[in-house]
C-alpha positions as CSV (number, residue, x, y, z in Angstrom):
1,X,0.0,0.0,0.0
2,X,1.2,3.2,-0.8
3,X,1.2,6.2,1.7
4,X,0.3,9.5,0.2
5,X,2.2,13.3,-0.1
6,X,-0.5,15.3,1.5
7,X,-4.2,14.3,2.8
8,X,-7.5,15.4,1.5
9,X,-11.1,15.8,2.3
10,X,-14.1,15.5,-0.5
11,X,-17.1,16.9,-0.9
12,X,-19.7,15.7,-3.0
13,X,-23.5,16.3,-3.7
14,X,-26.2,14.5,-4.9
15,X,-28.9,15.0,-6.7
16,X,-31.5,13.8,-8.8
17,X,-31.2,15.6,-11.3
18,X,-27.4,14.9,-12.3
19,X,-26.6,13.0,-15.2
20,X,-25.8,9.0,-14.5
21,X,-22.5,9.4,-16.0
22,X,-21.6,13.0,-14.5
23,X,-20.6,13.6,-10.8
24,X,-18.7,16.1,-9.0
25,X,-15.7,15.7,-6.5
26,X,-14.3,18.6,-4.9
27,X,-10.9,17.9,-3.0
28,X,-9.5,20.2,-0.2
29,X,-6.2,20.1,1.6
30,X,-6.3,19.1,5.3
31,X,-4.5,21.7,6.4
32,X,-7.3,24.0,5.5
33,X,-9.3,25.3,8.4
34,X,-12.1,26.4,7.1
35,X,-13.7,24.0,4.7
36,X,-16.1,26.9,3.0
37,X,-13.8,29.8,2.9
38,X,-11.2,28.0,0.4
39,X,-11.1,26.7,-3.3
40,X,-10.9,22.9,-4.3
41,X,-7.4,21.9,-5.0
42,X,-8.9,19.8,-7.4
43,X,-12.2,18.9,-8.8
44,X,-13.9,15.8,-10.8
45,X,-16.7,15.7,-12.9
46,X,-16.8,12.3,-13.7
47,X,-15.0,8.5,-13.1
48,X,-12.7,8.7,-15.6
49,X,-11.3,11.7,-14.2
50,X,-11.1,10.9,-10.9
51,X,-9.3,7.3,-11.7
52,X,-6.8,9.9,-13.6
53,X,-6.5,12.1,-10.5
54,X,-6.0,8.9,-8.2
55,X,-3.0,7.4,-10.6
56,X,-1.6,11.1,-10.2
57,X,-1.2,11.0,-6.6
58,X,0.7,7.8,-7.2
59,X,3.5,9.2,-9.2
């Protein structure tokens, strides 16, 4: 198992009115204090980018 560079919290919504194919991930540091106040360091809109974004961290 790998251990990762830096840490990250997600937030994702919802909703029934989203495409099937089509969700969003939003990725924040850790060190961030305040969750609401700060911009995604990254952000997903669907599978195939988020597999992409996990192989990233493991370069």
């Amino acid at each position: 198992m790998l251990g990762l560079k830096q840490e990250y919290i997600f937030k994702s919504i919802v909703s029934e009115k989203a495409s099937e194919n089509e969700f969003v991930v939003e990725f924040f540091s850790c060190d961030t204090n305040v969750q609401n106040e700060c911009q995604p360091l990254k952000v997903t809109h669907n599978f195939d980018e988020l597999i992409d974004f996990f192989e990233e961290l493991e370069d």
